[in-house]
LOLO-459693 format. One line per field, with one value per atom (N, C-alpha, C, CB): residue in one letter; atom name; y, x, z. Coordinates in pm, 1 decimal, padded with zeros to 6 digits, m for minus. Glycine has a CB too. Layout:
N
residuo: c(a / ...)
atomo: c(CA / ...)
py: c(Y / ...)
px: c(X / ...)
pz: c(Z / ...)
This chain:
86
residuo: c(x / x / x / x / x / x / x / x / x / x / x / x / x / x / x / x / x / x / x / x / x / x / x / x / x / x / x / x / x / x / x / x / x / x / x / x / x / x / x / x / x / x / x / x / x / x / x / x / x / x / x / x / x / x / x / x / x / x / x / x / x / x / x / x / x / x / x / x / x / x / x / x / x / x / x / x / x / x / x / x / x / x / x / x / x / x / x / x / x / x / x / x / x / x / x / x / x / x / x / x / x / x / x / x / x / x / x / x / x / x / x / x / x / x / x / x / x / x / x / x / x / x / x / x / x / x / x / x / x / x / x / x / x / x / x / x / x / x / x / x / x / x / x / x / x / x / x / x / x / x / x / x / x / x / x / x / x / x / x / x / x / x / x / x / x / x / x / x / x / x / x / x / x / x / x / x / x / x / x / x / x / x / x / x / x / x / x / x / x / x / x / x / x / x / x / x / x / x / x / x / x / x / x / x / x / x / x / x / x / x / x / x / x / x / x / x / x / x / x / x / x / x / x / x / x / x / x / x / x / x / x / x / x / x / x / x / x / x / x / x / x / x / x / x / x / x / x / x / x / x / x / x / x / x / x / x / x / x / x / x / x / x / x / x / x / x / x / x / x / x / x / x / x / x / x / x / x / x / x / x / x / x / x / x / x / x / x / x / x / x / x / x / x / x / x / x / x / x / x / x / x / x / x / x / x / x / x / x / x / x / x / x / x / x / x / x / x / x / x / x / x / x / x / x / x / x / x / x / x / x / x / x / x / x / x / x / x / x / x / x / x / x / x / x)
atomo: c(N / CA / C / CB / N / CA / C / CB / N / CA / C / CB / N / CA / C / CB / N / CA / C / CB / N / CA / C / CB / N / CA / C / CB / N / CA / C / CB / N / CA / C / CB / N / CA / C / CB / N / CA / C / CB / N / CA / C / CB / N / CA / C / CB / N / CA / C / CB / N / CA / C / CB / N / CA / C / CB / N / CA / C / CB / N / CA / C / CB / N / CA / C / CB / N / CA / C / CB / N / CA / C / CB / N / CA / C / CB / N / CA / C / CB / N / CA / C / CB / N / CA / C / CB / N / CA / C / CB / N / CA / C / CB / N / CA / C / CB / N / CA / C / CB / N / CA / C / CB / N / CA / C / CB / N / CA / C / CB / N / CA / C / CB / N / CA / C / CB / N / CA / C / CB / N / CA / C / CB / N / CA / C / CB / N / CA / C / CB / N / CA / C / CB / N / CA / C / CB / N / CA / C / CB / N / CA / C / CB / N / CA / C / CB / N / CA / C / CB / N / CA / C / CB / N / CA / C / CB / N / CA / C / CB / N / CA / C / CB / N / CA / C / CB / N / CA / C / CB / N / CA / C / CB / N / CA / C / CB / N / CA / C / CB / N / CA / C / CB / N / CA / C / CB / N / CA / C / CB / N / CA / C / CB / N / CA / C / CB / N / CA / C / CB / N / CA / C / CB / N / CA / C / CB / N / CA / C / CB / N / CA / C / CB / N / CA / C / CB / N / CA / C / CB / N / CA / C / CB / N / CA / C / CB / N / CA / C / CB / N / CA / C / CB / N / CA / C / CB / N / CA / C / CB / N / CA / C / CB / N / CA / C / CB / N / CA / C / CB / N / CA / C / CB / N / CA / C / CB / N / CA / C / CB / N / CA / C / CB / N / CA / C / CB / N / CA / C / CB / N / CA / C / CB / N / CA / C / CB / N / CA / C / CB / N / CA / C / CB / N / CA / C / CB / N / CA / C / CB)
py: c(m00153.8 / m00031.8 / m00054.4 / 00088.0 / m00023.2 / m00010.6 / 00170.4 / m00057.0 / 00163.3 / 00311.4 / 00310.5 / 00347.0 / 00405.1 / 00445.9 / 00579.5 / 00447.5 / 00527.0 / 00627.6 / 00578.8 / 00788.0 / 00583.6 / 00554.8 / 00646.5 / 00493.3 / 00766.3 / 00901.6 / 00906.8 / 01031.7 / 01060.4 / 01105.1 / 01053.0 / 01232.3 / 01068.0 / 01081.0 / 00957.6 / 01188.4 / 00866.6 / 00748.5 / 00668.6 / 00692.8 / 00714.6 / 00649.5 / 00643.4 / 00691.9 / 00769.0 / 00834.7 / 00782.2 / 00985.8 / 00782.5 / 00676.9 / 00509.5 / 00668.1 / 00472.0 / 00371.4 / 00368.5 / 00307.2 / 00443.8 / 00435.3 / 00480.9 / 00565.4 / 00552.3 / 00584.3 / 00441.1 / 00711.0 / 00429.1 / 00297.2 / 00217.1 / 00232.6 / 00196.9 / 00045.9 / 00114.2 / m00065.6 / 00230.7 / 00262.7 / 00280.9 / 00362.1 / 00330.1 / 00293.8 / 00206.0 / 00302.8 / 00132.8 / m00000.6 / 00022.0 / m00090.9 / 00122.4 / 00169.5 / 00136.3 / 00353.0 / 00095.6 / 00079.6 / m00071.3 / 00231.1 / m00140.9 / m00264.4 / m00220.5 / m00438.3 / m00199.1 / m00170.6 / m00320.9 / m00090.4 / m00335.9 / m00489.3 / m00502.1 / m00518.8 / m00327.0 / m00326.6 / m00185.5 / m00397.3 / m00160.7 / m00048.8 / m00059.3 / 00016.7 / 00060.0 / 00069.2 / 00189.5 / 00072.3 / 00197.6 / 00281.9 / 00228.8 / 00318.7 / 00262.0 / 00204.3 / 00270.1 / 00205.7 / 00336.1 / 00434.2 / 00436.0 / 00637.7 / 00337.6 / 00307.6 / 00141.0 / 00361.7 / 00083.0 / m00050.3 / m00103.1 / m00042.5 / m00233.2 / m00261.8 / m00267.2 / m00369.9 / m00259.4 / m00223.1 / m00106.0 / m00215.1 / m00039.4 / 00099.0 / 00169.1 / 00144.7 / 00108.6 / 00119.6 / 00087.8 / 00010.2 / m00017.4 / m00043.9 / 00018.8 / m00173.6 / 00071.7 / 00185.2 / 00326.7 / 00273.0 / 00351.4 / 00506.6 / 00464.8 / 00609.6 / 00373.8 / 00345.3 / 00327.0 / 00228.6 / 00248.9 / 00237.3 / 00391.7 / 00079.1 / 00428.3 / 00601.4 / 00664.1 / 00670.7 / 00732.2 / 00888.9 / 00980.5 / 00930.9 / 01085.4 / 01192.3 / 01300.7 / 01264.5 / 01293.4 / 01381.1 / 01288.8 / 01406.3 / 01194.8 / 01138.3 / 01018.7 / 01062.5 / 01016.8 / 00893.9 / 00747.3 / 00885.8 / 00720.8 / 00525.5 / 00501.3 / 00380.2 / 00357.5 / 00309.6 / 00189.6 / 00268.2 / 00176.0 / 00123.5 / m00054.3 / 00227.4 / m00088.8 / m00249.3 / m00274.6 / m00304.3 / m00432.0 / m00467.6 / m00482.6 / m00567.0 / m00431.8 / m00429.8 / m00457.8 / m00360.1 / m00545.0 / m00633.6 / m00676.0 / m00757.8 / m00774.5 / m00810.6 / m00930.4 / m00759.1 / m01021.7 / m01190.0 / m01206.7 / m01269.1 / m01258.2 / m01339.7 / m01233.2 / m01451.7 / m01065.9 / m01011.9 / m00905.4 / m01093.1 / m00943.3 / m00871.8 / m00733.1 / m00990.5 / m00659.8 / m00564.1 / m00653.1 / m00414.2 / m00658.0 / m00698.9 / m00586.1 / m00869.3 / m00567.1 / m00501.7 / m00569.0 / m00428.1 / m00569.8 / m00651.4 / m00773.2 / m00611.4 / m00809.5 / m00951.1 / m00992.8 / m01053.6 / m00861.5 / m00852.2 / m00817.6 / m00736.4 / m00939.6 / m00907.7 / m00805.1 / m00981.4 / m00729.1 / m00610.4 / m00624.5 / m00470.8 / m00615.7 / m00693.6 / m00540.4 / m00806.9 / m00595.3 / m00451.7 / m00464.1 / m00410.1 / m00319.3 / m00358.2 / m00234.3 / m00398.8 / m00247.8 / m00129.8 / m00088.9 / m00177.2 / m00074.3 / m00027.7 / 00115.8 / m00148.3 / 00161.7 / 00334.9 / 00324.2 / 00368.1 / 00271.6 / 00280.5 / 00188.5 / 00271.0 / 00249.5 / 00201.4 / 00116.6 / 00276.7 / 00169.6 / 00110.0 / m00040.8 / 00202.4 / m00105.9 / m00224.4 / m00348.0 / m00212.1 / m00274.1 / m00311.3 / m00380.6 / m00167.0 / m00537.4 / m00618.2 / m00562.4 / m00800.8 / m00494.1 / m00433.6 / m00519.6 / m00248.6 / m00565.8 / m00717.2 / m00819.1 / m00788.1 / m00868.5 / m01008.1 / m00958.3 / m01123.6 / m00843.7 / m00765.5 / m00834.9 / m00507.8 / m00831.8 / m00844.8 / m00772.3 / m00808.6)
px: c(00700.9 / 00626.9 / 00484.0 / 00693.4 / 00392.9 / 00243.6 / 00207.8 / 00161.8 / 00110.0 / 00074.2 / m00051.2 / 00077.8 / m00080.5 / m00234.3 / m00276.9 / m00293.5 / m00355.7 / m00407.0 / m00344.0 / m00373.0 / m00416.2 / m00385.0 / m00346.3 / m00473.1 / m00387.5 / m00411.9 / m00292.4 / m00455.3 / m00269.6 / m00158.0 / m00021.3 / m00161.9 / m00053.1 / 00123.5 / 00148.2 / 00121.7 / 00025.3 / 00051.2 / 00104.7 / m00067.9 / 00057.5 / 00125.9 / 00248.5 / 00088.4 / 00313.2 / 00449.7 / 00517.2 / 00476.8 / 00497.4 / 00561.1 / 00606.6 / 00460.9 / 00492.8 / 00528.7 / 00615.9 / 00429.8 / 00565.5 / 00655.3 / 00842.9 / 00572.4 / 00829.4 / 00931.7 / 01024.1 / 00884.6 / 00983.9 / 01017.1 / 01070.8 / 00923.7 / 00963.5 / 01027.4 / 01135.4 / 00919.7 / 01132.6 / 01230.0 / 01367.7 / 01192.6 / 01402.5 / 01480.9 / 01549.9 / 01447.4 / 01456.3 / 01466.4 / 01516.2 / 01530.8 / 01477.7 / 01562.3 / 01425.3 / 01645.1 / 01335.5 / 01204.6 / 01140.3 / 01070.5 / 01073.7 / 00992.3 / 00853.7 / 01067.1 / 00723.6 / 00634.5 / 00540.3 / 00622.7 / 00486.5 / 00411.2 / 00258.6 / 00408.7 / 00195.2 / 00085.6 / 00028.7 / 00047.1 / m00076.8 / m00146.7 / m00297.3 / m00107.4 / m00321.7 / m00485.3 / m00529.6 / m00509.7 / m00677.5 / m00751.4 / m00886.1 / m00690.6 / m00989.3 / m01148.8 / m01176.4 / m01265.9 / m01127.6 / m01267.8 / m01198.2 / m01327.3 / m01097.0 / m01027.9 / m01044.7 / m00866.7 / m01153.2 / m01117.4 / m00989.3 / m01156.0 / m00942.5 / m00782.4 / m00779.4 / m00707.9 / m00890.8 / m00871.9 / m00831.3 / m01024.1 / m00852.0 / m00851.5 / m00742.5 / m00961.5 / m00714.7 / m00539.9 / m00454.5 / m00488.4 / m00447.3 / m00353.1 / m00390.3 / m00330.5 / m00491.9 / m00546.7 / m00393.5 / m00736.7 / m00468.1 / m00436.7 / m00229.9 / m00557.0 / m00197.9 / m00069.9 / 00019.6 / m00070.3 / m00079.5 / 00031.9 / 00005.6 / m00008.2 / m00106.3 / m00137.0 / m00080.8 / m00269.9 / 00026.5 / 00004.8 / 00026.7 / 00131.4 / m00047.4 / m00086.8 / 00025.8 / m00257.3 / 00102.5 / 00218.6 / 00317.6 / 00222.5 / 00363.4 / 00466.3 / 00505.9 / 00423.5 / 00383.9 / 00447.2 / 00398.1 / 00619.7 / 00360.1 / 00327.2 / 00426.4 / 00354.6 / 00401.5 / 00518.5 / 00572.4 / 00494.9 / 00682.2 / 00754.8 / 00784.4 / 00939.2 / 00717.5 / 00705.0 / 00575.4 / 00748.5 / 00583.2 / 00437.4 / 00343.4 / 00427.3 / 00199.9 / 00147.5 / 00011.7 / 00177.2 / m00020.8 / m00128.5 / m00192.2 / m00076.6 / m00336.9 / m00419.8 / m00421.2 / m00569.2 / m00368.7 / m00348.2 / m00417.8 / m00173.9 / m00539.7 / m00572.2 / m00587.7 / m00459.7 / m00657.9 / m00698.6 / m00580.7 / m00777.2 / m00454.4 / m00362.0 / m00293.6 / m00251.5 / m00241.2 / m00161.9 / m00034.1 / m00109.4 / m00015.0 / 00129.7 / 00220.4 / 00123.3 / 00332.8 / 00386.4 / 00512.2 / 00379.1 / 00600.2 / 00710.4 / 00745.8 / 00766.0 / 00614.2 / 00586.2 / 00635.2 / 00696.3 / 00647.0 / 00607.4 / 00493.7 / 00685.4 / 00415.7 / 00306.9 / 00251.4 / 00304.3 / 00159.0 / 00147.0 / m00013.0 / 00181.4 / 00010.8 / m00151.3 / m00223.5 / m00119.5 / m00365.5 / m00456.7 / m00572.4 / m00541.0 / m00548.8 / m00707.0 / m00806.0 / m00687.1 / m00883.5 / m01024.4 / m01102.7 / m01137.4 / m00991.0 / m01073.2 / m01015.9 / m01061.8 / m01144.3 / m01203.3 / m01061.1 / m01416.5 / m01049.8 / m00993.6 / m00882.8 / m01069.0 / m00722.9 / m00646.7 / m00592.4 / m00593.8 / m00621.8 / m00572.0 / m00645.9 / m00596.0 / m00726.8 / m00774.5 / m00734.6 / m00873.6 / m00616.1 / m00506.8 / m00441.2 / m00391.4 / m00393.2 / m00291.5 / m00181.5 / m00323.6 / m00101.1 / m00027.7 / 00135.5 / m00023.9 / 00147.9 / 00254.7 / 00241.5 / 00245.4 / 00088.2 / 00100.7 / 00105.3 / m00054.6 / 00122.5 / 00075.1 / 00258.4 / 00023.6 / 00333.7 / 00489.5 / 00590.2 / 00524.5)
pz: c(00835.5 / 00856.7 / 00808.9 / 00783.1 / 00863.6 / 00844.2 / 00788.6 / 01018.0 / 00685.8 / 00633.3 / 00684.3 / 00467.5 / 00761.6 / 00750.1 / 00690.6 / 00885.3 / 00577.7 / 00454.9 / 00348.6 / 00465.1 / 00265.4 / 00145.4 / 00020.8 / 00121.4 / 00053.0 / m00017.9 / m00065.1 / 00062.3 / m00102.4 / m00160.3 / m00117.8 / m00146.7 / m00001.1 / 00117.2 / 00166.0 / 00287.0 / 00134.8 / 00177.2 / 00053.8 / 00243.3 / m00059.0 / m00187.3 / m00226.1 / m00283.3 / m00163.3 / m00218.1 / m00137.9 / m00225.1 / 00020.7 / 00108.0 / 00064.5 / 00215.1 / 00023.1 / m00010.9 / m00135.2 / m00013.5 / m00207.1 / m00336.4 / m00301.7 / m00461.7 / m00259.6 / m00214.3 / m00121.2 / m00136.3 / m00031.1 / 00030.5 / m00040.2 / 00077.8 / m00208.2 / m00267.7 / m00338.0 / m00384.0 / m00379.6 / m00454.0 / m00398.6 / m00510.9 / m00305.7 / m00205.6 / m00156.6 / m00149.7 / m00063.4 / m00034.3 / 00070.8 / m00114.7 / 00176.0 / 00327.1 / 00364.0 / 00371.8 / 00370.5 / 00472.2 / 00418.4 / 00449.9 / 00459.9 / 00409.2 / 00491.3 / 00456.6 / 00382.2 / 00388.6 / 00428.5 / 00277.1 / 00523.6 / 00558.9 / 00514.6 / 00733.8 / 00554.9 / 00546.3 / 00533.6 / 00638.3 / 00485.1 / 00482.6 / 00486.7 / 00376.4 / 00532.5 / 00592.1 / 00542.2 / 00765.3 / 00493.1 / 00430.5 / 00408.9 / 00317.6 / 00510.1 / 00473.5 / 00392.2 / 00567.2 / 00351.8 / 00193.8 / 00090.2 / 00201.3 / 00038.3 / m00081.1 / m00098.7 / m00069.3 / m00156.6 / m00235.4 / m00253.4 / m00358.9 / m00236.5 / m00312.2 / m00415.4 / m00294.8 / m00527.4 / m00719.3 / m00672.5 / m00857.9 / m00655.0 / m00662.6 / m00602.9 / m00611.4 / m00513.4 / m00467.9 / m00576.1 / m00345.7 / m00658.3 / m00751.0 / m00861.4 / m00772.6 / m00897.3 / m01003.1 / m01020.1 / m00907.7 / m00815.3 / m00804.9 / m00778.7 / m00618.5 / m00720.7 / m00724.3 / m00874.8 / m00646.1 / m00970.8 / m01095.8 / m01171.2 / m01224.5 / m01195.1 / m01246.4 / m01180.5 / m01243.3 / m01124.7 / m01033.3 / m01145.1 / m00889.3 / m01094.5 / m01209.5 / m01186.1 / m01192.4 / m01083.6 / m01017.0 / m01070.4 / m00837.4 / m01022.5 / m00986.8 / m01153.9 / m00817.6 / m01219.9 / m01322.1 / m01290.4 / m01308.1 / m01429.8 / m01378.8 / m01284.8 / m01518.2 / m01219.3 / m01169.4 / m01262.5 / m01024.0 / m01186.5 / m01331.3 / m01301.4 / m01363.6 / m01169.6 / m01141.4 / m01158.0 / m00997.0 / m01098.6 / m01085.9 / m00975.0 / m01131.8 / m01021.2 / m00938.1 / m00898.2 / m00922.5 / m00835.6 / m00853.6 / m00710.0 / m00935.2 / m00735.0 / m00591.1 / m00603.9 / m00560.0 / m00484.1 / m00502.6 / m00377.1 / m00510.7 / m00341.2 / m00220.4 / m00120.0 / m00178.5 / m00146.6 / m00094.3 / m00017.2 / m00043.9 / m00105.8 / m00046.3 / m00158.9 / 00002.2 / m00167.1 / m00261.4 / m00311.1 / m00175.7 / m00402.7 / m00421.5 / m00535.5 / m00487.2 / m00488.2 / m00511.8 / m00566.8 / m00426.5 / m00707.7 / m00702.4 / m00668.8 / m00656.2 / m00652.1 / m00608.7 / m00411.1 / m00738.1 / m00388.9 / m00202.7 / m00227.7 / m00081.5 / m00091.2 / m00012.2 / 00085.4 / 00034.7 / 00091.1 / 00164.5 / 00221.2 / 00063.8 / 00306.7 / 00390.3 / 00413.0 / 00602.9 / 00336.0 / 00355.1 / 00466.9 / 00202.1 / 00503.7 / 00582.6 / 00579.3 / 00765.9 / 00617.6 / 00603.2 / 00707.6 / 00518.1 / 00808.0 / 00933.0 / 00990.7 / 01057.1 / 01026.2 / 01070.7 / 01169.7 / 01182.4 / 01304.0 / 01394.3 / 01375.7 / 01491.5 / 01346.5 / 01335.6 / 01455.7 / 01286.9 / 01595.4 / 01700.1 / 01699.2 / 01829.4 / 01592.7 / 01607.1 / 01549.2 / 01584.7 / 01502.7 / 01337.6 / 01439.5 / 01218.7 / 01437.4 / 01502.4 / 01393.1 / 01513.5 / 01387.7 / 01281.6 / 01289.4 / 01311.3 / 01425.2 / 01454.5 / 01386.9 / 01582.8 / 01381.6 / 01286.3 / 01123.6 / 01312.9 / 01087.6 / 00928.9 / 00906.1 / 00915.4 / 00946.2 / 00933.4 / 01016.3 / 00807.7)
């Protein structure tokens, strides 16, 4: 599954996902969120509670639990090869 947005609903999605483990998240997209700043607003949620794995930026990617999650930063999602993301 690919997220576009990063915001609120896109966080909980994902979070949700890993917690689960009924979805595998490949990639997510958000131009007006930095990837520091994704793993900022992902390990803080001010609703929901730290998260309780790890979570980190290796080689320009999100890592999550030590899965890879390919980011990108573009306005127009339809430009996202979102097939080669996983």
């Amino acid at each position: 599954v690919g997220i576009n947005g990063f915001g609120r609903i896109g966080r909980i999605v994902l979070r949700n996902a890993i917690e689960h483990g009924d979805l595998e998240v490949v990639a997510v997209n958000d131009p007006f969120i930095d990837l520091d700043y994704m793993v900022y607003m992902f390990k803080y949620d001010s609703t929901h509670g730290r998260f309780k794995g790890s979570v980190e930026v290796k080689d320009g990617k999100l890592y999550i639990n030590n899965k890879a999650i390919a980011v990108f930063g573009e306005k127009d999602p339809a430009n996202i090869k979102w097939g080669e993301a996983g």
